[in-house]
N, C-alpha and C positions, 0 to 999 in steps of 0.2 A: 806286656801282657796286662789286662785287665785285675782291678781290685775288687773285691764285693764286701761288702756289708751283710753278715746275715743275722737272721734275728727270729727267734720263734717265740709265741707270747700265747698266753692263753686268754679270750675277750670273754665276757657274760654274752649271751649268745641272743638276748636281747637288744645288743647295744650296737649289732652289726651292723646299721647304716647309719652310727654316728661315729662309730671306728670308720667308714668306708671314706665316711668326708673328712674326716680327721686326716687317713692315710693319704687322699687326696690330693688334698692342700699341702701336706708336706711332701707330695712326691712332686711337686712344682715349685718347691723353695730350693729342694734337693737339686731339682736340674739346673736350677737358674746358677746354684754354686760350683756345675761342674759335673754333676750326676751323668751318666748314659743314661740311665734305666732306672726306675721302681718297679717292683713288683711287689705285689701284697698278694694272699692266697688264704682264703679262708677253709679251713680243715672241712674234707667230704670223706676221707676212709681215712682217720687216723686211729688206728688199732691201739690199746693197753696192750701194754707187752706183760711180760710175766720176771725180767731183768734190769728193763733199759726201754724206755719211749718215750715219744713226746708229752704224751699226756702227762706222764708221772715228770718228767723232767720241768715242766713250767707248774706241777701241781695243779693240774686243772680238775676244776668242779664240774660238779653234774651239769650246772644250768652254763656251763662254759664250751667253746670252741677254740680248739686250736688252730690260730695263725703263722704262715710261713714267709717272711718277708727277705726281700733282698733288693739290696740296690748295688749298681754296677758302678764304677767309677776308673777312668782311663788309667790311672795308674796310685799305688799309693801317696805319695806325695799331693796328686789330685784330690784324695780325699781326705785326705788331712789339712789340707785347706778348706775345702768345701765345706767339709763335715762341723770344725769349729767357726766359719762365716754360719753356715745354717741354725745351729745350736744360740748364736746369738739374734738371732734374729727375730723379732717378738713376733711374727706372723706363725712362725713356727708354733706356739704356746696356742693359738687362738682352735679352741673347741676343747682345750684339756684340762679345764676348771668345771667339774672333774674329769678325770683322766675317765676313758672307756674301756680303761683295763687295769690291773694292779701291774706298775712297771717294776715292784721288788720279783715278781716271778720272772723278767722276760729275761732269756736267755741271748746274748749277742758276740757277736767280734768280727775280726776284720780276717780274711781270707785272702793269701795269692792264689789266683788261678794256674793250675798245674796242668788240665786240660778244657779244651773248647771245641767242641766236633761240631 
């Protein structure tokens, strides 16, 4: 069964196509270590809840959007390889001086998949 990565972050909503080539570029380091899949997803109806939501969970600001990201990987062990080759890898770093988002808000972890319809 499949592993995922997932990850929700909140971007300044100005900075959407420098996040876009940022995710980009690592969603092609990601594959080359092993990756199935990136997805990136830039928030269109993410509601404030009134207990529990995205927005409040990554703490996002007015001039922000919430992003939902995932990438797929063939199995744990796949991406624990991949994931620490990717992270070294200086390409990876390249458009995040400065980052296009605060990474102390983003929320992530690694997922087994229990269903896939």
């Amino acid at each position: 069964m499949n592993y995922i990565d997932g990850f929700v972050l909140a971007v300044p909503t100005a900075n959407r196509e420098t996040y876009r080539r940022v995710a980009q570029n690592a969603s092609a380091i990601f594959k080359e270590y092993g990756a199935l899949s990136v997805t990136e997803c830039w928030g269109d109806d993410v509601p404030e809840g009134k207990v529990t939501s995205f927005p409040m969970a990554v703490q996002r600001k007015e001039d922000e959007t919430v992003v939902f990201s995932w990438i797929a990987w063939p199995s744990r062990a796949a991406r624990d390889e991949g994931m620490k080759k990717a992270m070294a890898d200086p390409r990876l770093k390249e458009g995040m001086d400065p980052m296009p988002f605060d990474g102390q808000r983003m929320i992530y972890g690694g997922f087994q998949v229990i269903v896939n319809e």
